[in-house]
RODO-2510 file (C-alpha; in nm, 4 decimals, decimal comma):
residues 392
     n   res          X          Y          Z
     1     x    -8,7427    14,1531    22,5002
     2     x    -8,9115    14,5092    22,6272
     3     x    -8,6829    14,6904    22,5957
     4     x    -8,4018    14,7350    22,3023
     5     x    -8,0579    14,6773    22,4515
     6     x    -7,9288    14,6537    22,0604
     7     x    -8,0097    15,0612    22,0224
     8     x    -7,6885    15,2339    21,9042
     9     x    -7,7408    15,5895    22,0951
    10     x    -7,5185    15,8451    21,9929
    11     x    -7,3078    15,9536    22,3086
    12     x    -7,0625    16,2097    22,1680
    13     x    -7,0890    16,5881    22,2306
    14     x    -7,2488    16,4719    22,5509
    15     x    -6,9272    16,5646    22,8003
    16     x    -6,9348    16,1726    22,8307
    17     x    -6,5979    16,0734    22,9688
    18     x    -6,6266    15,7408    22,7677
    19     x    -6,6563    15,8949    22,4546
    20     x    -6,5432    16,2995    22,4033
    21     x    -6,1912    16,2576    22,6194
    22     x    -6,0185    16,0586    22,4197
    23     x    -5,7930    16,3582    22,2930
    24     x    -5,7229    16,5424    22,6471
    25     x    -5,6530    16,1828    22,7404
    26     x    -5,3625    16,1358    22,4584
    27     x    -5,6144    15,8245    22,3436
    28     x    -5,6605    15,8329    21,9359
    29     x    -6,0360    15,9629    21,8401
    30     x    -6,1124    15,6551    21,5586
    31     x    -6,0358    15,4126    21,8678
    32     x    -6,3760    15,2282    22,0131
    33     x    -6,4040    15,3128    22,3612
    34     x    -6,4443    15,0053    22,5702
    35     x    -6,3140    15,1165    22,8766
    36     x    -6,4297    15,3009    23,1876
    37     x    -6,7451    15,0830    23,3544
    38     x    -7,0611    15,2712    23,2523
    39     x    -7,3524    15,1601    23,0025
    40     x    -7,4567    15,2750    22,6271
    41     x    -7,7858    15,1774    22,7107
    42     x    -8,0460    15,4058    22,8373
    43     x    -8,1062    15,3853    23,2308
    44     x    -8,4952    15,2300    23,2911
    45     x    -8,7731    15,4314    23,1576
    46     x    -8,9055    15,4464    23,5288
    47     x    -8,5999    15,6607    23,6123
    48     x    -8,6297    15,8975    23,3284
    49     x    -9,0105    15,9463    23,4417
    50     x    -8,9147    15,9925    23,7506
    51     x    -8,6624    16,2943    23,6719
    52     x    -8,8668    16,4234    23,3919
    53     x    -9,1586    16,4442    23,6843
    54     x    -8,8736    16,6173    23,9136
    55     x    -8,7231    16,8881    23,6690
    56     x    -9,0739    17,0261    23,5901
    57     x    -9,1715    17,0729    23,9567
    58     x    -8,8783    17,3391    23,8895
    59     x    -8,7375    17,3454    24,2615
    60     x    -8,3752    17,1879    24,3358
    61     x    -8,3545    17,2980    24,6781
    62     x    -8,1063    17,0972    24,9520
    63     x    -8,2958    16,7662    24,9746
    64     x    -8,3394    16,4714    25,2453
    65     x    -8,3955    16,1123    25,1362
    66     x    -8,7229    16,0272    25,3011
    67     x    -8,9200    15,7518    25,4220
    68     x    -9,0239    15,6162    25,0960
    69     x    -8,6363    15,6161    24,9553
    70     x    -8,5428    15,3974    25,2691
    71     x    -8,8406    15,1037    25,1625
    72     x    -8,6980    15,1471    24,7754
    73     x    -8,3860    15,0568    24,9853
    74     x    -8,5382    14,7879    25,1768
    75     x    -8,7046    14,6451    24,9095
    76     x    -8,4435    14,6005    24,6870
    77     x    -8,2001    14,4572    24,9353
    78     x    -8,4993    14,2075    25,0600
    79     x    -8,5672    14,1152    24,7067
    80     x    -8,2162    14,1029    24,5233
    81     x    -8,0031    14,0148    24,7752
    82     x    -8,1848    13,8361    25,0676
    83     x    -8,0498    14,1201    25,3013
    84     x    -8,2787    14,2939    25,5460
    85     x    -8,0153    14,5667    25,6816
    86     x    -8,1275    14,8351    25,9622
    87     x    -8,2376    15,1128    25,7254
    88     x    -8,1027    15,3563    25,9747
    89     x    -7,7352    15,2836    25,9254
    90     x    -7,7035    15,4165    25,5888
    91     x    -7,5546    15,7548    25,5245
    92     x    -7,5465    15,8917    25,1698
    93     x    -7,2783    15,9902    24,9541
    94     x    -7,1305    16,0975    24,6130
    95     x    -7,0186    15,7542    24,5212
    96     x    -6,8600    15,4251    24,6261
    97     x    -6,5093    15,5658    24,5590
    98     x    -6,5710    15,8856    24,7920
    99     x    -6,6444    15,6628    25,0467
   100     x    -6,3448    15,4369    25,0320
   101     x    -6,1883    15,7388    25,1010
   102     x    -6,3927    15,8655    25,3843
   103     x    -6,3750    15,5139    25,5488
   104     x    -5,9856    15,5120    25,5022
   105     x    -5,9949    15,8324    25,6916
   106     x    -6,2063    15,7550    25,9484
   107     x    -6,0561    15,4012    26,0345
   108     x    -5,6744    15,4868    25,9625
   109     x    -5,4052    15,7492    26,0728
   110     x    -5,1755    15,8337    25,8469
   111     x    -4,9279    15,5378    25,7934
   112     x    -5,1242    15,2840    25,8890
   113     x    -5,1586    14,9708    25,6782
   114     x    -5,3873    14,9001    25,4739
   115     x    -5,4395    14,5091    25,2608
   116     x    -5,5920    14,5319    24,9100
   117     x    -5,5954    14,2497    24,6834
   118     x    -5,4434    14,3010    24,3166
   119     x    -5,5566    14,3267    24,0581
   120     x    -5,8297    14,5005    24,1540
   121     x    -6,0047    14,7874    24,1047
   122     x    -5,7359    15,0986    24,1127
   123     x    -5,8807    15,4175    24,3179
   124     x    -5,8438    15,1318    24,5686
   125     x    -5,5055    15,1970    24,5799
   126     x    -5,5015    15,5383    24,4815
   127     x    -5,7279    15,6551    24,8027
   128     x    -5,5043    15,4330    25,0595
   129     x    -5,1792    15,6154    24,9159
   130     x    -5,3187    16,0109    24,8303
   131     x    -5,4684    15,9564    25,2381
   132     x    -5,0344    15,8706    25,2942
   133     x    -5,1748    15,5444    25,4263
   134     x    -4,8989    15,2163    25,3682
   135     x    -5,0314    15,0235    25,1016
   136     x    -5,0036    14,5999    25,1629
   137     x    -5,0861    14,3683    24,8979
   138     x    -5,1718    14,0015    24,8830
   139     x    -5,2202    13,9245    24,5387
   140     x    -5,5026    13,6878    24,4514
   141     x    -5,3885    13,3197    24,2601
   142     x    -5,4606    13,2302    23,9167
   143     x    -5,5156    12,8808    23,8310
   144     x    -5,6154    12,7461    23,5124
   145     x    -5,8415    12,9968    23,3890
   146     x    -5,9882    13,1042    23,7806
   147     x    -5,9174    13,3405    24,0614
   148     x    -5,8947    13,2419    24,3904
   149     x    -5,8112    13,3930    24,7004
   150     x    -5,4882    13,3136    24,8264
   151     x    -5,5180    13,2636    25,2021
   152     x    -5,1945    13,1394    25,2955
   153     x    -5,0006    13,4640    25,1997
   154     x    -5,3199    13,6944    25,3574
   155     x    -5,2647    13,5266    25,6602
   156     x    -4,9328    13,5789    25,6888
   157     x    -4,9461    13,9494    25,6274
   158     x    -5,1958    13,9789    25,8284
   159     x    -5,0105    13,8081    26,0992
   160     x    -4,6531    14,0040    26,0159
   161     x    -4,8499    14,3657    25,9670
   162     x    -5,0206    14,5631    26,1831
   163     x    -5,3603    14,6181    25,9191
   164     x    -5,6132    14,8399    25,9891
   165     x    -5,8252    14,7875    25,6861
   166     x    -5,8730    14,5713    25,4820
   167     x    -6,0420    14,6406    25,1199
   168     x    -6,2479    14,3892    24,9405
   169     x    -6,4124    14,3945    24,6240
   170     x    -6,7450    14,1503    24,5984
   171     x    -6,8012    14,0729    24,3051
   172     x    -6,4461    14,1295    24,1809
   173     x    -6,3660    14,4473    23,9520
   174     x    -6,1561    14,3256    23,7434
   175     x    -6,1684    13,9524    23,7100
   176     x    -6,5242    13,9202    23,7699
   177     x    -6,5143    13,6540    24,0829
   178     x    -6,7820    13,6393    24,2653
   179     x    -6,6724    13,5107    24,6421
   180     x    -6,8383    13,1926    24,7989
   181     x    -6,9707    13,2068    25,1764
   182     x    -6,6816    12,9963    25,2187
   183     x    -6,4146    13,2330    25,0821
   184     x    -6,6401    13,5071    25,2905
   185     x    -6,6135    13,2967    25,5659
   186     x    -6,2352    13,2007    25,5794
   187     x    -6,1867    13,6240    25,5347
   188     x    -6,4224    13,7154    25,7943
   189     x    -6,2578    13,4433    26,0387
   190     x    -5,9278    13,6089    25,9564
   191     x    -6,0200    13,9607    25,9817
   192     x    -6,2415    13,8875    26,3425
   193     x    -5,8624    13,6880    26,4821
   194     x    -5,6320    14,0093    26,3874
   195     x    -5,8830    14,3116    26,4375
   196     x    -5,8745    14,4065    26,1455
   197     x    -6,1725    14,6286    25,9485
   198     x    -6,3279    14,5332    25,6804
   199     x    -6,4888    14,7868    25,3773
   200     x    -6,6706    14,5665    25,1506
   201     x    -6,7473    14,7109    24,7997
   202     x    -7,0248    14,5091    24,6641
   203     x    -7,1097    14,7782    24,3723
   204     x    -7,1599    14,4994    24,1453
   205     x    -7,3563    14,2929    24,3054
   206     x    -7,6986    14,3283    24,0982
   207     x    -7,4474    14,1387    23,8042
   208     x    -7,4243    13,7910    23,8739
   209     x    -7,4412    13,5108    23,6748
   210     x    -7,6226    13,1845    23,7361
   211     x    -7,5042    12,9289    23,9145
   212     x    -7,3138    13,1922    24,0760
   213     x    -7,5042    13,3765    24,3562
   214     x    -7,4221    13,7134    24,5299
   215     x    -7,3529    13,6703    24,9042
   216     x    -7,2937    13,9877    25,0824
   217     x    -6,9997    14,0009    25,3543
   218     x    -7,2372    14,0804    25,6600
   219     x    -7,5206    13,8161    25,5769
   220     x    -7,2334    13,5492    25,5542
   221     x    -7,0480    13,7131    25,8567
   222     x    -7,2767    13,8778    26,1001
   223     x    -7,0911    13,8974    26,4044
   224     x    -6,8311    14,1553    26,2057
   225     x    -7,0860    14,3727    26,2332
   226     x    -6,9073    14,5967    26,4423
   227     x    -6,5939    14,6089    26,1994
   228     x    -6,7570    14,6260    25,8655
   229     x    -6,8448    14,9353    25,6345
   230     x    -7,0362    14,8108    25,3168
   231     x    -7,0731    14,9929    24,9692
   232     x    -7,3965    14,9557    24,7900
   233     x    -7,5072    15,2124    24,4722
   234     x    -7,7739    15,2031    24,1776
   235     x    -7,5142    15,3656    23,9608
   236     x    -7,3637    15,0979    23,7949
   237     x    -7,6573    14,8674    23,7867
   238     x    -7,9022    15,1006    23,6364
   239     x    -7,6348    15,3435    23,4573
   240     x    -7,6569    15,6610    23,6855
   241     x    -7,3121    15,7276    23,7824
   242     x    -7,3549    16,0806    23,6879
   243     x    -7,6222    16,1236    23,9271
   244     x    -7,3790    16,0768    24,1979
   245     x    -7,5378    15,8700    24,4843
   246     x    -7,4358    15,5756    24,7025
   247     x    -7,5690    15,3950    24,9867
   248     x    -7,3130    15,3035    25,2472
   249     x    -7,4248    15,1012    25,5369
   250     x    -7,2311    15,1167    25,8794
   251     x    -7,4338    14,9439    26,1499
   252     x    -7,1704    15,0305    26,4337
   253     x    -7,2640    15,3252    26,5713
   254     x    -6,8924    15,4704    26,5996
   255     x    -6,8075    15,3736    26,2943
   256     x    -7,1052    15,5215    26,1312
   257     x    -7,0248    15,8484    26,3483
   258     x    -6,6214    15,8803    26,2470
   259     x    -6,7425    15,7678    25,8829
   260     x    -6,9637    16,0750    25,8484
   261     x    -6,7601    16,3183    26,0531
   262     x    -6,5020    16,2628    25,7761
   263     x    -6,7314    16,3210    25,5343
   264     x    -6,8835    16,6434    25,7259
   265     x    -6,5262    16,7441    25,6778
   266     x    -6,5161    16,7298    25,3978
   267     x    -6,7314    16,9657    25,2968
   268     x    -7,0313    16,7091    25,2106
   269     x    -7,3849    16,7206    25,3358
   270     x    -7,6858    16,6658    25,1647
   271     x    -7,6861    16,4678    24,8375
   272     x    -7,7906    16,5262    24,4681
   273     x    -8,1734    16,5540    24,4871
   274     x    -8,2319    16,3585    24,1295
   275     x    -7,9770    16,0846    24,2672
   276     x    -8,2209    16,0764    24,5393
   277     x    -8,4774    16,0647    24,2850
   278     x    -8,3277    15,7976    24,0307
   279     x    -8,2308    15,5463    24,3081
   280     x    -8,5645    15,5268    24,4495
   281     x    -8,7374    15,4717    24,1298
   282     x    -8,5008    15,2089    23,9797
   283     x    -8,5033    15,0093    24,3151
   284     x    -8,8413    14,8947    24,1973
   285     x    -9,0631    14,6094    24,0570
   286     x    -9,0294    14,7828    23,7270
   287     x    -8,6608    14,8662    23,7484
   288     x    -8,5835    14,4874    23,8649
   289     x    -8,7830    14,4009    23,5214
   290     x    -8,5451    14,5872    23,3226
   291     x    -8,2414    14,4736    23,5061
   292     x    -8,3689    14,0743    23,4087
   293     x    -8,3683    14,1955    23,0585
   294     x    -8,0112    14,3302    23,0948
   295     x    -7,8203    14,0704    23,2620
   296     x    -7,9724    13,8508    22,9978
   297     x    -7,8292    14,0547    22,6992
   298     x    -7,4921    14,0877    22,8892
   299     x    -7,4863    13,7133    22,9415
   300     x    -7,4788    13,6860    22,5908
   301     x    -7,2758    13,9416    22,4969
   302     x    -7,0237    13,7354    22,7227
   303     x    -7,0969    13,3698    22,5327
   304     x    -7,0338    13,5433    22,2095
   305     x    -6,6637    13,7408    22,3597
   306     x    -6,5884    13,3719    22,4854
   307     x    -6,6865    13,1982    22,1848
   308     x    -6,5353    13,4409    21,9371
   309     x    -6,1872    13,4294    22,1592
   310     x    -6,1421    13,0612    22,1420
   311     x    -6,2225    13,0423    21,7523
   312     x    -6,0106    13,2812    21,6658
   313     x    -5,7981    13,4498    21,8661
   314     x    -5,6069    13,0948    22,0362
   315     x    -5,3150    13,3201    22,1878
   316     x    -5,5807    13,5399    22,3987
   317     x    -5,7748    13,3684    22,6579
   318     x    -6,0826    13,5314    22,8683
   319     x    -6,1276    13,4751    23,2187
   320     x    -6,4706    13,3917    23,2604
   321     x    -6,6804    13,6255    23,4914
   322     x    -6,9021    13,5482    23,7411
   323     x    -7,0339    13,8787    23,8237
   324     x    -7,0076    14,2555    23,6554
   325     x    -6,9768    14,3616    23,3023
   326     x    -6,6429    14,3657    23,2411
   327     x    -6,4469    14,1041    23,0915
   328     x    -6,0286    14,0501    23,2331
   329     x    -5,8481    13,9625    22,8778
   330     x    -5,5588    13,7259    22,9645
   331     x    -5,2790    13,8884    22,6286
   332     x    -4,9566    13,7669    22,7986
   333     x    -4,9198    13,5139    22,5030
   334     x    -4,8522    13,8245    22,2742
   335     x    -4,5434    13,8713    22,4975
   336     x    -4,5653    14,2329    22,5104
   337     x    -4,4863    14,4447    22,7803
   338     x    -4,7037    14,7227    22,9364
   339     x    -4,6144    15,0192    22,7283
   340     x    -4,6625    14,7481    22,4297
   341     x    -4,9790    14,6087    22,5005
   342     x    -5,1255    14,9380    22,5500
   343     x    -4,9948    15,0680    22,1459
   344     x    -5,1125    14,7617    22,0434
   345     x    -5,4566    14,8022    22,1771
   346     x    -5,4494    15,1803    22,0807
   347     x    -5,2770    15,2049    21,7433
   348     x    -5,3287    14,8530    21,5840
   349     x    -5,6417    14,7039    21,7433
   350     x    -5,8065    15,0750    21,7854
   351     x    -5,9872    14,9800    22,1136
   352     x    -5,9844    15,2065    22,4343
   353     x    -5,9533    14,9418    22,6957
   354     x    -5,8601    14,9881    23,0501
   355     x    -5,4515    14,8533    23,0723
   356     x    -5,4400    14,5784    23,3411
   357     x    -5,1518    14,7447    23,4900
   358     x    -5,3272    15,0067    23,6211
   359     x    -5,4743    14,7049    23,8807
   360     x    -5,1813    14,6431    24,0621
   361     x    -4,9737    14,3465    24,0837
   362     x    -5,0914    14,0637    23,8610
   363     x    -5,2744    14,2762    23,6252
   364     x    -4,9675    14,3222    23,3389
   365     x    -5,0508    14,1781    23,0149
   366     x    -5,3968    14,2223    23,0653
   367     x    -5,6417    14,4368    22,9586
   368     x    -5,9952    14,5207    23,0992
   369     x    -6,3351    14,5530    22,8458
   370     x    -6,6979    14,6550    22,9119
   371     x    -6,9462    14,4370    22,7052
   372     x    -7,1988    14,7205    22,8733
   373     x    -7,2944    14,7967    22,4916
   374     x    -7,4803    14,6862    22,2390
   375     x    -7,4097    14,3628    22,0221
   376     x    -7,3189    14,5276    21,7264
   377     x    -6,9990    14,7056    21,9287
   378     x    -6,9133    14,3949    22,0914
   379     x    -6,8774    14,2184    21,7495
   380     x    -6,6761    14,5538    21,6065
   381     x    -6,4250    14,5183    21,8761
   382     x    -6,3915    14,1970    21,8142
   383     x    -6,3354    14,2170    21,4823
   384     x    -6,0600    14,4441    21,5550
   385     x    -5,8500    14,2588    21,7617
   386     x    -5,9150    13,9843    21,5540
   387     x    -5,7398    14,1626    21,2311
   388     x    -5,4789    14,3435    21,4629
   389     x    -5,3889    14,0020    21,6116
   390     x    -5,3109    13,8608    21,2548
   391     x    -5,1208    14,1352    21,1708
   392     x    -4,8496    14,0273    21,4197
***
């Protein structure tokens, strides 16, 4: 390989959320932090020329992206996901999550409901109730080791609730599905019948495994056009989310204007000039080289979390993901409840993992971990639960 995803790099006395808040966040400092969704590896050198070229022009004034960020856009969209999208309908902000807010604001009045489905990714919940929007779940169906949608009961709230909105997560934080066009379809048929909206976070898109392929909600439902708000970002592809940019594409005109008067009031206008900066040089022929490189090692970071779980750890099982870097560890065989699990994890096992409660309905006894590291952290953790596990 070029490049040395296998680099232990020292992250601590950083302000790295991942690693120096484990005290302020009552977590134990000796556990291994395997939690929130960013990398340990280094973003693509292009990137940190890129900056490096940007600090020493020594001017951060307010900054515009430009014509040459929209074909870094273009060209990644073109190239990694077979999407040509009207380069005009994107409006920039902090991040994906900002923007599910925004968009609940803009779409929603206060009370209105709004469908999720659990377990999924939790400031999806979190922005539909701090906005005092009604939350309505339709919790996706586990069978025999896979996630499906389950389009009987999403019908049937959709047909029993007035929705506004409707949240989807493609590919699927946290049990790594990755949704067919005919799963996209079936939705997008549903959601055209009962009016409903459609926000379509497809943050981890760039992660997807083979023969899985990454089908993005408008090229598999075009005519929704008109009712669809999509989240794209470089941050968790290319390991910028401190850089604090997103690419949200609204191709309705009135959507795209109530999405960014919301975010006009709230206080937001132009965006992070190096996030401007880092986006535009990842979304390149050299970044997409680096990304091959990394799904590669994350592939088999997965085959070894698999392997190692069925040897020897029978009572655990992993759901096998399709798409992203985090891996949904099925514990209900322990037979511990939430508050259990979590000491367990904490105390015995000394991991920091993200509790599947926190996910909604359907997420208790499991527990959520990012192979985004290097091998010799994957294999630590492992080791870990393995001992903790015997200890029972």
């Amino acid at each position: 390989m070029t490049y040395n995803f296998d680099e232990v790099i020292d992250r601590k006395r950083t302000g790295s959320l991942k690693y120096d808040c484990a005290v302020s966040r009552q977590v134990p400092e000796d556990c291994l932090p395997m939690w929130v969704a960013d990398q340990d590896f280094r973003c693509p050198p292009c990137v940190s020329r890129a900056l490096v070229q940007r600090a020493e022009h020594g001017v951060f004034g307010y900054t515009e992206p430009d014509q040459d960020y929209y074909a870094a856009l273009g060209y990644w969209f073109k190239r990694r996901w077979q999407w040509e999208p009207d380069l005009r309908c994107f409006v920039q902000t902090p991040g994906v999550v900002f923007a599910l807010a925004m968009a609940v604001r803009a779409f929603t009045q206060p009370g209105d409901a709004v469908l999720i489905q659990t377990p999924v990714y939790y400031p999806f919940t979190e922005v539909i109730l701090d906005n005092q929007r009604r939350l309505v779940i339709s919790p996706l169906r586990l069978t025999e080791g896979h996630y499906e949608m389950d389009f009987v009961n999403l019908r049937q709230q959709l047909e029993t609730q007035p929705i506004k909105l409707l949240f989807l997560c493609n590919p699927h934080n946290p049990v790594g599905r990755v949704w067919t066009v005919t799963e996209l379809q079936q939705l997008g048929d549903l959601c055209a019948k009962y009016q409903v909206k459609i926000v379509a976070d497809e943050i981890h898109a760039d992660f997807v495994y083979a023969p899985a392929c990454h089908h993005s909600f408008l090229t598999v439902n075009p005519q929704l056009a008109g009712q669809t708000m999509l989240c794209t970002a470089p941050s968790k592809t290319f390991n910028l989310a401190g850089l604090q940019i997103a690419n949200i594409y609204l191709p309705d005109q009135a959507m795209r204007d109530a999405f960014k008067h919301e975010v006009n009031a709230a206080g937001y206008s132009q965006a992070n000039c190096m996030g401007l900066i880092a986006c535009q040089a990842c979304y390149s022929a050299e970044g997409e080289a680096w990304l091959n490189e990394l799904k590669l090692y994350l592939q088999a970071n997965a085959t070894y979390v698999y392997q190692f779980v069925a040897h020897n750890l029978p009572e655990l099982q992993v759901i096998k993901a399709e798409g992203t870097y985090l891996l949904w560890l099925d514990c209900r065989n322990l037979n511990m409840d939430s508050t259990e699990l979590r000491q367990f994890m904490r105390h015995q096992a000394k991991l920091w993992l993200d509790d599947g409660f926190i996910f909604g309905q359907g997420g208790e006894g499991f527990v959520r971990v990012n192979i985004a590291c290097p091998r010799s952290i994957v294999t630590e953790a492992m080791l870990r639960l393995q001992r903790a596990c015997h200890q029972l």
